[in-house]
N, CA, C, O and CB atoms as a CASP TS submission, in Angstrom:
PFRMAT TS
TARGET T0000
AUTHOR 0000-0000-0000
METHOD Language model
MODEL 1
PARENT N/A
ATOM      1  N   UNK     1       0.842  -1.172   0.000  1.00  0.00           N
ATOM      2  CA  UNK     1       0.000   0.000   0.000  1.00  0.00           C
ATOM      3  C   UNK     1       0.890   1.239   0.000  1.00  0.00           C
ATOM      4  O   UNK     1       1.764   1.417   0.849  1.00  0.00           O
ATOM      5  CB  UNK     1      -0.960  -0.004   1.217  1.00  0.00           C
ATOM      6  N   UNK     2       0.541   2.354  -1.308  1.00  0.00           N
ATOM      7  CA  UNK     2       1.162   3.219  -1.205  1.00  0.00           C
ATOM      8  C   UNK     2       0.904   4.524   0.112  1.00  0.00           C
ATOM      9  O   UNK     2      -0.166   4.854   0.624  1.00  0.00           O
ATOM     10  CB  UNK     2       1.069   3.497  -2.461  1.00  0.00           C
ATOM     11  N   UNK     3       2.200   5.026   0.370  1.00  0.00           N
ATOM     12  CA  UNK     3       2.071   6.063   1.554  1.00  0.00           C
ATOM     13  C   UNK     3       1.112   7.255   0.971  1.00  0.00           C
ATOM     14  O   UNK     3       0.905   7.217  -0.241  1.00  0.00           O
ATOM     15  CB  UNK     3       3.692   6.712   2.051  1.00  0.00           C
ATOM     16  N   UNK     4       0.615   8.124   1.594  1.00  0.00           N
ATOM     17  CA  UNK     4      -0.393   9.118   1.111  1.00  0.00           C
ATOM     18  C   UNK     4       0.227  10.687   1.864  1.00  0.00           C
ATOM     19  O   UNK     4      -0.102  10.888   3.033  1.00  0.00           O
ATOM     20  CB  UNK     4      -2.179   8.566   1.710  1.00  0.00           C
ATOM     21  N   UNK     5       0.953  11.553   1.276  1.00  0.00           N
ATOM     22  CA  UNK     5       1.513  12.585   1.873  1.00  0.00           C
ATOM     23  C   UNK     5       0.322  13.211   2.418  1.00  0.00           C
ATOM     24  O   UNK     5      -0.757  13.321   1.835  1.00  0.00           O
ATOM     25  CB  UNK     5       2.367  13.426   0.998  1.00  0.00           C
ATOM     26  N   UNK     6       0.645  13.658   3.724  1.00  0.00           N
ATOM     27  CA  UNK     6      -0.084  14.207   4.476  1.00  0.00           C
ATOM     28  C   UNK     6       0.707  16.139   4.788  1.00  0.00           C
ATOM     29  O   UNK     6      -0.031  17.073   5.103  1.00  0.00           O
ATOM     30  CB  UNK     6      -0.179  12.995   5.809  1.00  0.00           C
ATOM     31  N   UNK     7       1.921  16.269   4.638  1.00  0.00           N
ATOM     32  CA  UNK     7       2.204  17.574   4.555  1.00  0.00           C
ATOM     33  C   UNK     7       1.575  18.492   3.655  1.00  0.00           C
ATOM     34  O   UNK     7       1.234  18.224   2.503  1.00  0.00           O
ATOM     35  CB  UNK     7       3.346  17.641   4.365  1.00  0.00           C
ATOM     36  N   UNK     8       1.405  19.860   4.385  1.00  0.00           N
ATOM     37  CA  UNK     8       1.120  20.885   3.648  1.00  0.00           C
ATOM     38  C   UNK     8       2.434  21.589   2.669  1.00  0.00           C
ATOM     39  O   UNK     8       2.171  22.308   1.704  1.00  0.00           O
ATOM     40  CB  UNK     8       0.531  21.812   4.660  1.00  0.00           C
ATOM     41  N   UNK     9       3.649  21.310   3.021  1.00  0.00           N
ATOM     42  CA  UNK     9       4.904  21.752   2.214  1.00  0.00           C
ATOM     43  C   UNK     9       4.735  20.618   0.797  1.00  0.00           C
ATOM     44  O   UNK     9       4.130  19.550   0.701  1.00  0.00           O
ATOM     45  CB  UNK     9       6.607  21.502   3.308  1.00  0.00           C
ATOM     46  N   UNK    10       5.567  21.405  -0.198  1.00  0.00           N
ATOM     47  CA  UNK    10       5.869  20.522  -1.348  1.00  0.00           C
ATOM     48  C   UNK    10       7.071  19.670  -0.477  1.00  0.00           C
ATOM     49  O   UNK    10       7.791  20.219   0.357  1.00  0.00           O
ATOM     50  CB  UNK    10       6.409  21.439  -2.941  1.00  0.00           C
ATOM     51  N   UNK    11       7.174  17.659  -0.974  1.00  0.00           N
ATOM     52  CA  UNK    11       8.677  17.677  -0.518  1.00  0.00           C
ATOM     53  C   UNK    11       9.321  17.913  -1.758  1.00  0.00           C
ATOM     54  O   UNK    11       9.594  16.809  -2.231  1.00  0.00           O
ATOM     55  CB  UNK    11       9.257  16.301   0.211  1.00  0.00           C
ATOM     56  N   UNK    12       9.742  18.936  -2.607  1.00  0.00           N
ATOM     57  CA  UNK    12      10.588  19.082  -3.673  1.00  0.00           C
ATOM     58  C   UNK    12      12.052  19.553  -2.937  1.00  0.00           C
ATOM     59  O   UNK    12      12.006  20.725  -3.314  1.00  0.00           O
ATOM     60  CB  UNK    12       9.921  20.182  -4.784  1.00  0.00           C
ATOM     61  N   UNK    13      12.843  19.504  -2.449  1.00  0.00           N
ATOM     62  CA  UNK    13      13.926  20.202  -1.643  1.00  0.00           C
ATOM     63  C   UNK    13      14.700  20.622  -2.405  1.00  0.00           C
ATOM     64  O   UNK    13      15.275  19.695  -2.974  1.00  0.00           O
ATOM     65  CB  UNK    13      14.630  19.526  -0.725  1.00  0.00           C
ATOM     66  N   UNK    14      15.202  22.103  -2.896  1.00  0.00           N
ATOM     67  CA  UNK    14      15.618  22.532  -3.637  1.00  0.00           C
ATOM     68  C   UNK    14      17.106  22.536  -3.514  1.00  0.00           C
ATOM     69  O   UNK    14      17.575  21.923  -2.555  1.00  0.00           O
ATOM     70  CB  UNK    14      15.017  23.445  -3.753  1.00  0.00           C
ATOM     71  N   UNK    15      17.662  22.945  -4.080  1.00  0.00           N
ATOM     72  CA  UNK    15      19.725  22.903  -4.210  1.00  0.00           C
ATOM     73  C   UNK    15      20.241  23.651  -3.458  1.00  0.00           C
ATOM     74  O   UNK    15      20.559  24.749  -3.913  1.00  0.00           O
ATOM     75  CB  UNK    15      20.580  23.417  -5.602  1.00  0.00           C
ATOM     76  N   UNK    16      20.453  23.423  -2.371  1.00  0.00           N
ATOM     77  CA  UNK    16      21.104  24.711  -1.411  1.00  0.00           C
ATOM     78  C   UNK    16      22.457  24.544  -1.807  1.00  0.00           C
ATOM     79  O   UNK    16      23.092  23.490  -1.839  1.00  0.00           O
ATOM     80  CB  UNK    16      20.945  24.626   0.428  1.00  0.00           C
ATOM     81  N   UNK    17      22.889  25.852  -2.148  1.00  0.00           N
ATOM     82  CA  UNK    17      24.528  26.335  -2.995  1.00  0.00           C
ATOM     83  C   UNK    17      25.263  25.651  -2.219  1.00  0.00           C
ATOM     84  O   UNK    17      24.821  25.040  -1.246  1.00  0.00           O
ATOM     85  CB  UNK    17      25.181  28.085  -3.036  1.00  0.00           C
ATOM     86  N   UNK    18      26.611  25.683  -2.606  1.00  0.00           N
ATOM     87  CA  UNK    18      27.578  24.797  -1.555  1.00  0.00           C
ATOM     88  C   UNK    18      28.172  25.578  -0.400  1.00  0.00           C
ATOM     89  O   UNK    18      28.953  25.052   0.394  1.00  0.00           O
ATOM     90  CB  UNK    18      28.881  24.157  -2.328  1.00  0.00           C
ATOM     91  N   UNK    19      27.776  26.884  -0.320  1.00  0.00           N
ATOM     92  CA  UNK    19      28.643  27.833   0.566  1.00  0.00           C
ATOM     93  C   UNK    19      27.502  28.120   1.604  1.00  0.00           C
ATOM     94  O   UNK    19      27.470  29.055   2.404  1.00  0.00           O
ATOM     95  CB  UNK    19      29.326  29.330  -0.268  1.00  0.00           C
ATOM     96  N   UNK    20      26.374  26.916   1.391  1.00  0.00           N
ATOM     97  CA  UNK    20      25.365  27.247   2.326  1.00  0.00           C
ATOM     98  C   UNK    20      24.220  28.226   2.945  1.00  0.00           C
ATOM     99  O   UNK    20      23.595  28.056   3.992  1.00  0.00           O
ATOM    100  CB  UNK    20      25.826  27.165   2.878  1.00  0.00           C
ATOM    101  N   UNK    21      24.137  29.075   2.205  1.00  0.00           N
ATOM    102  CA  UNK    21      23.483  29.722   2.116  1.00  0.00           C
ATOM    103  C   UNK    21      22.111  30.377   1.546  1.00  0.00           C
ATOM    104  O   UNK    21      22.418  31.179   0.663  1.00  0.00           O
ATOM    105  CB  UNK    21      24.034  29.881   2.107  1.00  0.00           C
ATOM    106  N   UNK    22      20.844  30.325   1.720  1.00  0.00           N
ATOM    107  CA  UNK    22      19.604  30.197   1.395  1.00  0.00           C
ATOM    108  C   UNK    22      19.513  31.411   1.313  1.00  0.00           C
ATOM    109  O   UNK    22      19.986  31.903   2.337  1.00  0.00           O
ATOM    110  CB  UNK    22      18.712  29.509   2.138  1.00  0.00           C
ATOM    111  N   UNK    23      18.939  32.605   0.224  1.00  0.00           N
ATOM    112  CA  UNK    23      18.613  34.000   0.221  1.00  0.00           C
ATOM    113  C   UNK    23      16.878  33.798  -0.182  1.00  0.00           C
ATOM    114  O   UNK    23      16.439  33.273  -1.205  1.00  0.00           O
ATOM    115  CB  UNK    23      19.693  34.975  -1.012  1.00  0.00           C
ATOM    116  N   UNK    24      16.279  34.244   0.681  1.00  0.00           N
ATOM    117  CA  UNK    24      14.614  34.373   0.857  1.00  0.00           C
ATOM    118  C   UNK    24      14.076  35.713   0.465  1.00  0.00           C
ATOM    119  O   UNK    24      14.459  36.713   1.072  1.00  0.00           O
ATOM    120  CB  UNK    24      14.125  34.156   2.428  1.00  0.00           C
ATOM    121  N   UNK    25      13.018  35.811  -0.729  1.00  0.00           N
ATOM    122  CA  UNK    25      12.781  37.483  -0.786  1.00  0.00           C
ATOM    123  C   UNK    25      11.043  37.119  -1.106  1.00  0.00           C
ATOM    124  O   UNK    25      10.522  36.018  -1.280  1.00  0.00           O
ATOM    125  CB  UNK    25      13.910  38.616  -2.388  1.00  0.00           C
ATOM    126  N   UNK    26      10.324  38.689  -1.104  1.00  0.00           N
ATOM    127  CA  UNK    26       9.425  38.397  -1.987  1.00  0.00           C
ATOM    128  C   UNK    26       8.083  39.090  -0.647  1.00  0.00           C
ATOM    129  O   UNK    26       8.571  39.929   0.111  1.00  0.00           O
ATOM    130  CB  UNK    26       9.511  36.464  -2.621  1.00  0.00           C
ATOM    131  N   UNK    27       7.281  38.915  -0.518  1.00  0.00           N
ATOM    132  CA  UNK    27       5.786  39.048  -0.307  1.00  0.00           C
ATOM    133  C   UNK    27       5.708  38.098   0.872  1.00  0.00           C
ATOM    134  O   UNK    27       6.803  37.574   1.076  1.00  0.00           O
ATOM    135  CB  UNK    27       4.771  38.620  -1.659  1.00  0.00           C
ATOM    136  N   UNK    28       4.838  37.742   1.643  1.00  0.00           N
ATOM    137  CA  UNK    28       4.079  36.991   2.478  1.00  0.00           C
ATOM    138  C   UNK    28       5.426  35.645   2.632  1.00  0.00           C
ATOM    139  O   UNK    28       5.240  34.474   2.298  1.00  0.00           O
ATOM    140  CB  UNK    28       2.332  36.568   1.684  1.00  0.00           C
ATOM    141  N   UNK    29       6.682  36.175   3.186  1.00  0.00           N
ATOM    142  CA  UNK    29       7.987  34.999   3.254  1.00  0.00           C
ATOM    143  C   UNK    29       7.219  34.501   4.393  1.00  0.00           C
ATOM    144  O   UNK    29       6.600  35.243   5.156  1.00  0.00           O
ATOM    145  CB  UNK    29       9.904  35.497   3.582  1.00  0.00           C
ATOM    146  N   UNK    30       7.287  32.896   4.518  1.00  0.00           N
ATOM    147  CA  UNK    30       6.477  32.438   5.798  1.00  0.00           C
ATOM    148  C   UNK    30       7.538  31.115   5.890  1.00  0.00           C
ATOM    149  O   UNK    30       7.667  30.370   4.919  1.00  0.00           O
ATOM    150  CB  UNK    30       4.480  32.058   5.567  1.00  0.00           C
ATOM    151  N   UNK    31       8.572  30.812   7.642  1.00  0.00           N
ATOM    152  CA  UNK    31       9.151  29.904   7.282  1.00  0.00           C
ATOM    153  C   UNK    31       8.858  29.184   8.864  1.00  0.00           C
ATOM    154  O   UNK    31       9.104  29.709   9.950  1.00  0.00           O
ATOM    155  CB  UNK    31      10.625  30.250   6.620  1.00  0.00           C
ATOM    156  N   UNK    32       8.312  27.942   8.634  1.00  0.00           N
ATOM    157  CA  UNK    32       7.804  27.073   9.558  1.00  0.00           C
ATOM    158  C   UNK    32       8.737  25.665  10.136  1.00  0.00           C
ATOM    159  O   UNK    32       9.736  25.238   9.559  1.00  0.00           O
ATOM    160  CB  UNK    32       6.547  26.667   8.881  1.00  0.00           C
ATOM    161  N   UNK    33       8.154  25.095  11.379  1.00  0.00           N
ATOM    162  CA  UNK    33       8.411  23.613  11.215  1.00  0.00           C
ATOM    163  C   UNK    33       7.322  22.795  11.089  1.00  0.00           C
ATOM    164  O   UNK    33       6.717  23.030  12.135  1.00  0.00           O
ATOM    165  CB  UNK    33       9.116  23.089  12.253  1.00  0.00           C
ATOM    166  N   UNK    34       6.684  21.988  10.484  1.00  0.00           N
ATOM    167  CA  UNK    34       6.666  20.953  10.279  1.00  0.00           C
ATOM    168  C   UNK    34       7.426  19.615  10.401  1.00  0.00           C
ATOM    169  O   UNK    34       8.406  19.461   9.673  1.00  0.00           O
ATOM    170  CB  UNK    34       6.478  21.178   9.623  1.00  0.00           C
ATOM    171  N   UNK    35       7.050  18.585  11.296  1.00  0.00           N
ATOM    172  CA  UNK    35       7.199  17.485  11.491  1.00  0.00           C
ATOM    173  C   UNK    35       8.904  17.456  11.498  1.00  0.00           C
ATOM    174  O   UNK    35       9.457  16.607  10.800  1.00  0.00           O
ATOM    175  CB  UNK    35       6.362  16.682  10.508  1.00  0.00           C
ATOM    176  N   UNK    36       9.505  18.153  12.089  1.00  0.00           N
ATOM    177  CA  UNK    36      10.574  18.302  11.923  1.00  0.00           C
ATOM    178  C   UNK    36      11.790  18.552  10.395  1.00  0.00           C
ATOM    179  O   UNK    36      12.975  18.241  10.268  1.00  0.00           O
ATOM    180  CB  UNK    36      10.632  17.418  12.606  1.00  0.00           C
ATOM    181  N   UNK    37      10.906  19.174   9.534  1.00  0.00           N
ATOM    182  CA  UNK    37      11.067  19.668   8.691  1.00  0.00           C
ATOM    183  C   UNK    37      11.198  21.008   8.508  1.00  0.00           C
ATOM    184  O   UNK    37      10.045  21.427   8.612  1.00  0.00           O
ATOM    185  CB  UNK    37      10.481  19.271   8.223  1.00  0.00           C
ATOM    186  N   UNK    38      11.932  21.950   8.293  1.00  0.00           N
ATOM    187  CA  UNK    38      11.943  23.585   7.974  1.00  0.00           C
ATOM    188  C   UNK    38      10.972  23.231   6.823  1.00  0.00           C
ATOM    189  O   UNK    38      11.119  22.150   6.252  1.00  0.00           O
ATOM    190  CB  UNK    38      13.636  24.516   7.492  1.00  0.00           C
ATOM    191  N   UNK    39       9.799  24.243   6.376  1.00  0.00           N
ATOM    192  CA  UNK    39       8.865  24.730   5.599  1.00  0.00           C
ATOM    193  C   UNK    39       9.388  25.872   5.302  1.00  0.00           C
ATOM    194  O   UNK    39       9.786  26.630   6.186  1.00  0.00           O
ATOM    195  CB  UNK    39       7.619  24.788   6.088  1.00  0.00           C
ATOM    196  N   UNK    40       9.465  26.166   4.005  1.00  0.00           N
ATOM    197  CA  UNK    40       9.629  27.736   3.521  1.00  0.00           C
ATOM    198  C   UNK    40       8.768  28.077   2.414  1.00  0.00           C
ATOM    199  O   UNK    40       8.726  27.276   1.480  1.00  0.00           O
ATOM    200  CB  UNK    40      11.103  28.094   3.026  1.00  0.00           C
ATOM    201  N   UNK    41       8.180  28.970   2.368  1.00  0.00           N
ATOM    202  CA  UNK    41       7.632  30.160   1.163  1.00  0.00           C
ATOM    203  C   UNK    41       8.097  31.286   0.946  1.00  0.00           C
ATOM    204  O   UNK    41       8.651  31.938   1.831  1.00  0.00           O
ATOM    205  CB  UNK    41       6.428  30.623   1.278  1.00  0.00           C
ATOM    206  N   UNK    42       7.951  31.696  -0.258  1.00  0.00           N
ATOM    207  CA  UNK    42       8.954  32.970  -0.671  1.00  0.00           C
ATOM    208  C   UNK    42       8.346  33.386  -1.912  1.00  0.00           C
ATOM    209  O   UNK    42       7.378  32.643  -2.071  1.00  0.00           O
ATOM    210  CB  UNK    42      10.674  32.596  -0.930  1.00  0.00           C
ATOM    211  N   UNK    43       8.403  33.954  -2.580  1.00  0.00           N
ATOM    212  CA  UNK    43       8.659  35.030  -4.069  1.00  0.00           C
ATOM    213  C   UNK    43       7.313  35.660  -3.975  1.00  0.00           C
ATOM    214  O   UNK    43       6.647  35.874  -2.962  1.00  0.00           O
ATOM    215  CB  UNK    43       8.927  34.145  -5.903  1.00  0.00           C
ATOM    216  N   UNK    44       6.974  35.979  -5.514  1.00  0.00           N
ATOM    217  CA  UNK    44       6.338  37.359  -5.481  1.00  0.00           C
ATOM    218  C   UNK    44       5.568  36.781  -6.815  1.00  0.00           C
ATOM    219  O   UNK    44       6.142  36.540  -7.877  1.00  0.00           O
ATOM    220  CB  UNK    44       7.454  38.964  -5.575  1.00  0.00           C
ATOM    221  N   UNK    45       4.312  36.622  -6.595  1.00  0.00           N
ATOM    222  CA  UNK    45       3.018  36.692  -7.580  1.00  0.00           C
ATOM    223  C   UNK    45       3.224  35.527  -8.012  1.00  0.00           C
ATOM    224  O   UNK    45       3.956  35.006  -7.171  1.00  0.00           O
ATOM    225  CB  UNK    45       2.859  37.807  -8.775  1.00  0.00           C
ATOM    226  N   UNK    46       2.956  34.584  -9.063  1.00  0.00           N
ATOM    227  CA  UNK    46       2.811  33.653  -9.576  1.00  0.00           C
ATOM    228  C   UNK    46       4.275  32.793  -9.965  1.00  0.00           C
ATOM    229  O   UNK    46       4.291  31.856 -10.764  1.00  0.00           O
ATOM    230  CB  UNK    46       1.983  34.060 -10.524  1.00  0.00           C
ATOM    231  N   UNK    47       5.651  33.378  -9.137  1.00  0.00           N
ATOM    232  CA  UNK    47       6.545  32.857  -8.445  1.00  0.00           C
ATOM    233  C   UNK    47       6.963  32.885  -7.391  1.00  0.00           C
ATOM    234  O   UNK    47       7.911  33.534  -6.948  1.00  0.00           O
ATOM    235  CB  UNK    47       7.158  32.926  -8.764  1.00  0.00           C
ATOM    236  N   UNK    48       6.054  31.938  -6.733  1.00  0.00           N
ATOM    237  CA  UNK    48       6.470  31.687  -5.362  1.00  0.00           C
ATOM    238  C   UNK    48       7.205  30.509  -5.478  1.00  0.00           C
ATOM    239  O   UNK    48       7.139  30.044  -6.616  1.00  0.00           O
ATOM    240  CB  UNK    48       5.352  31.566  -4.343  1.00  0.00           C
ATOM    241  N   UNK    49       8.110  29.645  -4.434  1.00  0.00           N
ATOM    242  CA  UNK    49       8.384  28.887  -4.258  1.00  0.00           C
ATOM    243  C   UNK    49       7.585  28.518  -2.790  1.00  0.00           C
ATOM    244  O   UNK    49       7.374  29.269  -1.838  1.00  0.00           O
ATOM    245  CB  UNK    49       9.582  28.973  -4.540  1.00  0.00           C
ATOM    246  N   UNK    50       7.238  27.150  -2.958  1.00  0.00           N
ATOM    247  CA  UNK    50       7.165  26.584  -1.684  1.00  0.00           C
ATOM    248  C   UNK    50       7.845  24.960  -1.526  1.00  0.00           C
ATOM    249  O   UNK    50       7.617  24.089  -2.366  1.00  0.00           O
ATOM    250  CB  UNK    50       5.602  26.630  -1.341  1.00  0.00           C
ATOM    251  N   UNK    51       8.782  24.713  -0.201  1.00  0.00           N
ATOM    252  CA  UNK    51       9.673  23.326  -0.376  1.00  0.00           C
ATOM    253  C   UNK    51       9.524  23.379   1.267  1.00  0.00           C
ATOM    254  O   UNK    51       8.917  24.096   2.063  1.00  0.00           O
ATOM    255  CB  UNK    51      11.581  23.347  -1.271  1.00  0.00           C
ATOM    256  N   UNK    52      10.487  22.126   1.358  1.00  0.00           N
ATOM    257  CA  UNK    52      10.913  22.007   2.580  1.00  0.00           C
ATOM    258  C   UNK    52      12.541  21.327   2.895  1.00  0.00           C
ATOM    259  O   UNK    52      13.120  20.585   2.102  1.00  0.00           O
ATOM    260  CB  UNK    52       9.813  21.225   3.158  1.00  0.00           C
ATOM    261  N   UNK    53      12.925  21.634   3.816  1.00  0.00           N
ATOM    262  CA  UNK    53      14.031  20.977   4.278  1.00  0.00           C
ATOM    263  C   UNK    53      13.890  20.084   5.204  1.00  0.00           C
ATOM    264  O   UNK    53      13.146  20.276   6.166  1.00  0.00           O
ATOM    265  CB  UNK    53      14.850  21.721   4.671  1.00  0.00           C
ATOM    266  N   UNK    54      14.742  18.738   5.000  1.00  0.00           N
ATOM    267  CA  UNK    54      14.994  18.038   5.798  1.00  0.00           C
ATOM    268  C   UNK    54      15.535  18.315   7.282  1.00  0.00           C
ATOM    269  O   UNK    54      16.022  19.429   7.477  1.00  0.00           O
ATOM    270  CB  UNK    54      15.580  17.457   5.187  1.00  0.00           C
ATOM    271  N   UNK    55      15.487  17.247   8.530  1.00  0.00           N
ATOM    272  CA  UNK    55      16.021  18.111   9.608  1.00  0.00           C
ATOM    273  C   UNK    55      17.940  18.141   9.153  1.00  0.00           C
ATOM    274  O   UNK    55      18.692  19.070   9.448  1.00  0.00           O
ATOM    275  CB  UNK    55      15.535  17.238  11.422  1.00  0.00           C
ATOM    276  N   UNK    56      18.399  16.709   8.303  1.00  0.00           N
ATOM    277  CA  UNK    56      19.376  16.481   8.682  1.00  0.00           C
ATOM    278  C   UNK    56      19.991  16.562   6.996  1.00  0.00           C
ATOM    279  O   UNK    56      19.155  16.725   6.108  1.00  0.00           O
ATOM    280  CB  UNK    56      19.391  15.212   9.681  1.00  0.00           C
ATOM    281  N   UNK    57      21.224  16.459   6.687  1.00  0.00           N
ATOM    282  CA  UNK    57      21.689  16.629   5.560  1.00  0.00           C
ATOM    283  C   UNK    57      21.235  17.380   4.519  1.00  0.00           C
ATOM    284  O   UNK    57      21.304  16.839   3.416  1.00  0.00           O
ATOM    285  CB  UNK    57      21.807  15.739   5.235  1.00  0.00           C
ATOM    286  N   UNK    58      20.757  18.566   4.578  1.00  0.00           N
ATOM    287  CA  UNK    58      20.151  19.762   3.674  1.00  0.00           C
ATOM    288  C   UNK    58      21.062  20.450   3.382  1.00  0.00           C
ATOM    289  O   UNK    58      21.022  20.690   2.176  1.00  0.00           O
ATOM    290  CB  UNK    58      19.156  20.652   4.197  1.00  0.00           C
ATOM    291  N   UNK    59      22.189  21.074   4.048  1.00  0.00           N
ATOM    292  CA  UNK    59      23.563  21.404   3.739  1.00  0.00           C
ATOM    293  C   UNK    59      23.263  23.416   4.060  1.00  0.00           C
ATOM    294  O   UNK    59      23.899  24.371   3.614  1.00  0.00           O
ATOM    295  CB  UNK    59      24.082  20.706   1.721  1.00  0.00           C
ATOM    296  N   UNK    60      22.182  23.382   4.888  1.00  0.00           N
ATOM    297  CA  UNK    60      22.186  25.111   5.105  1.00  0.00           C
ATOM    298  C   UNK    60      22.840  25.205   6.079  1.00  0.00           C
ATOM    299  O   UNK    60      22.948  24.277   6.880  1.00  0.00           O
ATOM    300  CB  UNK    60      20.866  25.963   5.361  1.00  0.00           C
ATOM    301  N   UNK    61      23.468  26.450   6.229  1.00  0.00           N
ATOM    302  CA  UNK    61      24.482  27.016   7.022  1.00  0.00           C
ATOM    303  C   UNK    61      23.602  28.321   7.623  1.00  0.00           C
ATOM    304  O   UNK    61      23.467  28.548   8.825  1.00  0.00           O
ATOM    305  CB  UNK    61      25.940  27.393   6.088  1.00  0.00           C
ATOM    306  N   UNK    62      23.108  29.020   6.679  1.00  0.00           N
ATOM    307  CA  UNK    62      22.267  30.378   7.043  1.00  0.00           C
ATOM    308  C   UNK    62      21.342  30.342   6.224  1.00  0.00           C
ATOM    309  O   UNK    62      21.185  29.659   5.212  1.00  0.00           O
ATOM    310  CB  UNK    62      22.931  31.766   6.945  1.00  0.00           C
ATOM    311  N   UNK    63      20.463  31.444   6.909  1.00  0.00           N
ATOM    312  CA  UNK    63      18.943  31.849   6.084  1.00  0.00           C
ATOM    313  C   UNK    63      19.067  33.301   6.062  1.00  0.00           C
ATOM    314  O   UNK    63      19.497  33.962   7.008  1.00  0.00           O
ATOM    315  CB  UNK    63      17.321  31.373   6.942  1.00  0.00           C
ATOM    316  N   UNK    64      18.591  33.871   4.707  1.00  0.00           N
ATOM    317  CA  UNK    64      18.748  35.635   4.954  1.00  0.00           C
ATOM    318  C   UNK    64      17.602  35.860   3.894  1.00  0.00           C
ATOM    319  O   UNK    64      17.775  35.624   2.699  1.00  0.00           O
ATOM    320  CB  UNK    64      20.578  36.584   4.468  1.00  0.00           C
ATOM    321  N   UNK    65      16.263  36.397   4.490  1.00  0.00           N
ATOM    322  CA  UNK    65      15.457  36.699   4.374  1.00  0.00           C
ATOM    323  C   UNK    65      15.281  39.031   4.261  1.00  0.00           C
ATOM    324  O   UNK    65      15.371  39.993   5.023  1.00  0.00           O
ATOM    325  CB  UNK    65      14.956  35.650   5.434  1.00  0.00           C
ATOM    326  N   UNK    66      14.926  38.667   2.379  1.00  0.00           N
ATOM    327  CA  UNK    66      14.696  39.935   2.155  1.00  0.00           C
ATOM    328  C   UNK    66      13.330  40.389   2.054  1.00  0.00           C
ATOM    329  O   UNK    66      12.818  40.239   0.945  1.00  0.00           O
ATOM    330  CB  UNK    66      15.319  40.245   1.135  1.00  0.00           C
ATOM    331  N   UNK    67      12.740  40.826   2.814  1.00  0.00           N
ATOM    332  CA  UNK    67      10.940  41.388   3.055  1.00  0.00           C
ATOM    333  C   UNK    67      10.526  42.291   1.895  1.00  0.00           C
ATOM    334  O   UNK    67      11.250  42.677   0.977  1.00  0.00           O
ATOM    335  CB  UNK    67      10.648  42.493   4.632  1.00  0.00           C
ATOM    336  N   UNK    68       9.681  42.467   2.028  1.00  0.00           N
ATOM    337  CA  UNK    68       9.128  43.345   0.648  1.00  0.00           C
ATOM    338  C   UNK    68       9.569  45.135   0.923  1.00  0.00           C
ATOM    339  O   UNK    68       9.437  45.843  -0.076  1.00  0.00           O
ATOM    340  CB  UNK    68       6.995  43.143   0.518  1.00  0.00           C
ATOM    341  N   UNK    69      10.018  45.757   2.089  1.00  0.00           N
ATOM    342  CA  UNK    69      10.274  46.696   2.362  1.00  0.00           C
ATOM    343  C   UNK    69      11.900  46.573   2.516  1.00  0.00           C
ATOM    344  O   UNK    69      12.376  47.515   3.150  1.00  0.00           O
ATOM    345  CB  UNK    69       9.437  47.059   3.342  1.00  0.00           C
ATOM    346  N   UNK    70      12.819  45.631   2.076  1.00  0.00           N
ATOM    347  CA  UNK    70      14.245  45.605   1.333  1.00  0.00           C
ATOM    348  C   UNK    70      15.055  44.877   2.861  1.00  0.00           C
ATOM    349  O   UNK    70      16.054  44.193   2.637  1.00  0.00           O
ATOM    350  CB  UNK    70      14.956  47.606   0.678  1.00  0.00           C
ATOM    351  N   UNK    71      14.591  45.048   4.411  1.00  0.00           N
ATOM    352  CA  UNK    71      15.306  44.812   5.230  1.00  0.00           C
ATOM    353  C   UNK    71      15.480  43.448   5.288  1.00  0.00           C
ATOM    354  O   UNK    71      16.235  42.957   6.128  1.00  0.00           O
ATOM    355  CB  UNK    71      14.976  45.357   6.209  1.00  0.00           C
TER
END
């Protein structure tokens, strides 16, 4: 019997660069846990991204989140 995802995150886990570092921008940035998963959303109008990270081997070092007012 196949498993039936029950998360609200995509699991697509995207390429975190090798120098570790995740840059977040855009509108309504919303970054959660889930099930011991980091949840993130980000971009602006009909590019958003939404993924998640694993707790363990994801390879982030930092998160730097740019808001819609530039800070």
């Amino acid at each position: 019997m196949a498993a039936t995802q029950t998360l609200s995150c995509s699991p697509a886990i995207p390429q975190v660069p090798k120098h570790g570092v995740l840059t977040l921008y855009g509108f309504g940035i919303r970054v959660s846990m889930q099930s011991g998963h980091l949840c993130i959303e980000d971009g602006i109008g009909p590019e958003r991204r939404k993924f998640r990270l694993p707790r363990v081997g994801h390879g982030l070092r930092r998160l730097v989140l740019i808001g819609n007012d530039g800070l």
